[in-house]
N, C-alpha and C positions, 0 to 999 in steps of 0.2 A: 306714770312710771313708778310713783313712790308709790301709790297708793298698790299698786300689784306689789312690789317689794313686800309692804306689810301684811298685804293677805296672804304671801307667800309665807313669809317667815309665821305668823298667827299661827298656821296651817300646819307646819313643820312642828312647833309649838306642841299645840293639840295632838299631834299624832305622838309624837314624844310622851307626853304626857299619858293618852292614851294607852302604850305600851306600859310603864312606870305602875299604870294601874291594875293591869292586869293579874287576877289571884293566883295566888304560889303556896301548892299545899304541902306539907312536911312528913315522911310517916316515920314514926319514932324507934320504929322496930319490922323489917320487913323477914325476918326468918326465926320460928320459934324449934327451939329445941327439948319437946317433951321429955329425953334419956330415955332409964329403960323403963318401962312398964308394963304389968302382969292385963291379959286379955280377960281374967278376969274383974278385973277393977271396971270396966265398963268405961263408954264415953269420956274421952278428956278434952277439956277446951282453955283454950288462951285466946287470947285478946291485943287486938293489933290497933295501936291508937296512933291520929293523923292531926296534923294540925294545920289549922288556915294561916299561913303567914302573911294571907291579906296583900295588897288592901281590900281587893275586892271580897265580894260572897263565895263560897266553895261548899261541894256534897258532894258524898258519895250516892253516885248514880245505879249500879248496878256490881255483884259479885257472883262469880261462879267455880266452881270444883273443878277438876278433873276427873276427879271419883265421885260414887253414891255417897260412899262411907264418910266423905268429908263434906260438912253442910257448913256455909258462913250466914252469918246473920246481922242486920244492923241499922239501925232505927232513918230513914229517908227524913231526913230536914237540912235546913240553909245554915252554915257555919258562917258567923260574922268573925272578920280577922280577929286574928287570936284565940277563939274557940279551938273545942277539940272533940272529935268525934273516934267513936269505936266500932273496932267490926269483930263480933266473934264467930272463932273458927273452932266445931267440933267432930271431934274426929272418933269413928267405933270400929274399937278393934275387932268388934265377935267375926271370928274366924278368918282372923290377918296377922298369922306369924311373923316375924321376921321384922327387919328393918323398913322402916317407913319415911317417903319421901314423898312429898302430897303438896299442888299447888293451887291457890285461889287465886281469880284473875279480877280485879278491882277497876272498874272504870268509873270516876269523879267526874265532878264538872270540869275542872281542868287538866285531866288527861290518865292513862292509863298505869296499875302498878300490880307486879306480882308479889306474891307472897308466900314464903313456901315456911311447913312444916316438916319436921324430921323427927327421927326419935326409933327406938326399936322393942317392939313388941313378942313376951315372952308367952308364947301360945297355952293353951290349956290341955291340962294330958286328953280332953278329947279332940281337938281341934287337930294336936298334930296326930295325933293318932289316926286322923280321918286322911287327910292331905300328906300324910307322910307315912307308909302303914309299913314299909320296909326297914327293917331294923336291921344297922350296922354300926352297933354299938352307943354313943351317945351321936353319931351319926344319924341320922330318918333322911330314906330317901321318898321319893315319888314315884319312884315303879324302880323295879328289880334287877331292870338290866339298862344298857343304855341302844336304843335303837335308832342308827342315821338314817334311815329309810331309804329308800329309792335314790342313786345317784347314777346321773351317763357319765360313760368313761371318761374322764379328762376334765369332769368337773372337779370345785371345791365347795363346802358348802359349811357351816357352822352351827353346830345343836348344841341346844341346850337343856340341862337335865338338872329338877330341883333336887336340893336336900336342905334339913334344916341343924342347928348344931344344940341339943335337946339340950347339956350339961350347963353347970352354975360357970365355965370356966369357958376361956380361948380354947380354938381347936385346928387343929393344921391337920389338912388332908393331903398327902401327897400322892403321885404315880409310881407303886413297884412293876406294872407291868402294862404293855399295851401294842396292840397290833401296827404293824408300820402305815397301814393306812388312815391312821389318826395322831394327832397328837392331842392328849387330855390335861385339861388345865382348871385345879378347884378357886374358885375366885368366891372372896377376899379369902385370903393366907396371910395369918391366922382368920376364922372367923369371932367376934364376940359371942358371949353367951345371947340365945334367941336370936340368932341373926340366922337370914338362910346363906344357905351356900351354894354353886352352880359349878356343877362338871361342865365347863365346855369343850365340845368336841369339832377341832379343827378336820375337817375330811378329807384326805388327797384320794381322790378316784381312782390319779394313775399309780399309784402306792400298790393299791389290792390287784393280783395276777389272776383272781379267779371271778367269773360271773356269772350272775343270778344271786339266789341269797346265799352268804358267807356268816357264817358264824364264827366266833371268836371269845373272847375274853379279855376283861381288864380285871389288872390289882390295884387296889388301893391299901393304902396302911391310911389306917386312923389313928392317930395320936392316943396313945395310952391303951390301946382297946385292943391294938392288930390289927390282919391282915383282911380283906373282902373279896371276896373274888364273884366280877360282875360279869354276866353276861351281853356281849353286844353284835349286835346284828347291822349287816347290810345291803342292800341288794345292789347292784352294778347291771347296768344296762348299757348295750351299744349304742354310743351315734351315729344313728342315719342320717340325720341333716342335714349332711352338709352332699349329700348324693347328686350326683345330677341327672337329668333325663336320661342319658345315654346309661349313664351307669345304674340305672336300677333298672332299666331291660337287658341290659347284660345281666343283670345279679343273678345270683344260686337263687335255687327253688329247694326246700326241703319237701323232702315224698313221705313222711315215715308209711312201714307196711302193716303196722299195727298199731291200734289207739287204745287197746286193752289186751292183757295176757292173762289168758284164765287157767288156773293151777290147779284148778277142783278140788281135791279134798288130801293133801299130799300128807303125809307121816313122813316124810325127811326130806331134804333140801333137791329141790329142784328145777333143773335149767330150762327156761326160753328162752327164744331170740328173735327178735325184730329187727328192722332193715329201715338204714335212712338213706334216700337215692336223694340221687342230683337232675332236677326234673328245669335248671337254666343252664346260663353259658359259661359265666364263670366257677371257679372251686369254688363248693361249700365247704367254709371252717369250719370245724366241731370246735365250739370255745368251752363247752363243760357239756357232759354227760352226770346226773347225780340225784340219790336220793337221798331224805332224812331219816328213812327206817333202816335202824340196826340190824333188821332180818333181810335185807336185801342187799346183794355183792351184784356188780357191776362189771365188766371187762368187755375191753374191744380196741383193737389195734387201729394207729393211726388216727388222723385228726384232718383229712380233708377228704372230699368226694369230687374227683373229678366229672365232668358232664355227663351224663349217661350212667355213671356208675350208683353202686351202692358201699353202704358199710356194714357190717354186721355187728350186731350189740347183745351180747349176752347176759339173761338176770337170772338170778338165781337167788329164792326165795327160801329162808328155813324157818321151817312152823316153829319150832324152839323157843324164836322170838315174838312169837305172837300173844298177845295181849288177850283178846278178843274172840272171836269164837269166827265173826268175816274180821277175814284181812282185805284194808282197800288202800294198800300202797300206793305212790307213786314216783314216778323215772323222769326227772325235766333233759328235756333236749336243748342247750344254747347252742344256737348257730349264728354266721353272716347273713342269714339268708332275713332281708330287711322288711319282708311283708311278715313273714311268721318266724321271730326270732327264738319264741319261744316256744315249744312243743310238750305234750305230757302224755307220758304212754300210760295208765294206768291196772293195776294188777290187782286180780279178785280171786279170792281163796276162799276157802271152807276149813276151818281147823277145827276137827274132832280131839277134844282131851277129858 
């Protein structure tokens, strides 16, 4: 019985012991903060040092990037306690304006450590000129307007839209204007100089009354410079998802009675008319009748088509507005009707001038 007592406790001993020994590495600095620096200066690197607090042996086994742009490096050998080993981290800015947040993931012999770099990079007049070619003063944006894209009714969704802030100085963008189907928000406010900025755009679907694409506009004021007036677009689409068996054999059929309206060669403004029947069981809803050409006027009473019935749409087309020598307008039809929601008549003219 003693004698197990002593190999017990030895045992216990040892294992203790064993723990006790176990290598404990130290890293002296786990986040570097470049500040601000010009994208021409080229590659920057720092240096992230680790130390073995022993007792046992310690190395770094393995490090990797999140990005191309950032590469770490660091020489593979056995740290006896107390040693210290280095890993360097180089980061190229060519053609990475703005603010930078960049992580390396560090696996040692005894266990894993991230490492992040930060710092904000002030781009080259080519760089943002290339990736920011819209000009709204010491604002650049990335494209001209802001577009949500595709949204079904009753969704929400969140876009984002770059800009960069070109000037030596902070820059606060605010909203003077914006359609009730969005709420717009520039983040960070204030931006630093070289830092990018992002219009985010919160979307309510059921906000916009009208479907298919809607066009619209926002204002911004830019700090010191004025007023921007942006274009923004969206399209709205019905949900049919949620339909059941029963309810999409009952659904409306849309019939349109023409796919094309030919005006031949007209010297003043003149009307056709097309016809959209109801070829199911329930009403078809007219939810928008509309075109984008300024030469084309629209009119037609009422907004459902009971069973069997039709409606009458009349376009009328004025060469006035024509551009071009063929006019190939066209008329989108939005309906209920869940097989073909969307329909397009399209109009072919000859303008002699």
């Amino acid at each position: 019985m003693r004698a197990l007592r002593a190999f017990l406790s030895l045992s216990l001993c040892l294992a203790a012991s064993a723990a006790l020994a176990e290598p404990s590495v130290r890293w002296l600095e786990t986040r570097h903060d470049f500040g601000t620096f010009a994208e021409e200066d080229g590659p920057v690197t720092c240096e992230f040092k680790m130390v073995n607090d022993g007792p046992g042996n310690a190395s770094i086994v393995a490090a990797r990037a999140t990005c191309g742009c950032t590469q770490p490096s660091f020489t593979v050998r056995s740290l006896a306690p107390g040693d210290t080993a280095s890993l360097s981290v180089t980061f190229d800015p060519t053609g990475r304006p703005g603010r930078l947040n960049k992580q390396v993931y560090v696996e040692t012999s005894v266990g894993k450590q991230r490492l992040d770099i930060v710092g904000v990079v002030i781009g080259s007049d080519e760089t943002v000129a290339r990736r920011f070619p819209v000009d709204c003063g010491p604002l650049k944006l990335e494209t001209a307007g802001i577009m949500l894209g595709e949204v079904t009714k009753g969704q929400r969704k969140t876009v984002y839209s770059e800009g960069y802030n070109r000037s030596a100085d902070s820059l606060r963008v605010s909203v003077v204007y914006k359609p009730a189907f969005v709420e717009l928000i520039p983040s960070p406010a204030p931006a630093s100089p070289g830092e990018q900025i992002t219009l985010i755009s919160y979307v309510n679907s059921e906000s916009c009354n009208s479907y298919g694409l809607v066009e619209d506009s926002v204002i911004i004021n830019v700090e010191g410079a004025g007023q921007y007036t942006l274009p923004i677009t969206i399209n709205v689409k019905e949900d049919f998802g949620r339909l059941s068996t029963e309810d999409k054999q009952k659904a409306p059929i849309s019939v349109l009675s023409d796919e094309i309206l030919d005006y031949g060669t007209p010297e003043a403004p003149v009307t056709q008319t097309f016809t959209i029947g109801n070829a199911g069981r329930n009403k078809l809803i007219i939810r928008r009748i509309y075109t984008s050409d300024p030469g084309v006027t629209i009119e037609y009473k009422g907004d459902e088509v009971s069973r069997g019935k039709k409606l009458s749409v009349a376009v009328t087309l004025d060469p006035a507005y024509a551009v071009n020598k063929y006019v190939t307008a066209t008329v989108t039809v939005i309906t209920n009707d869940p097989m073909q929601p969307v329909r397009t008549v399209r109009l072919a003219a000859t303008i002699n001038k």
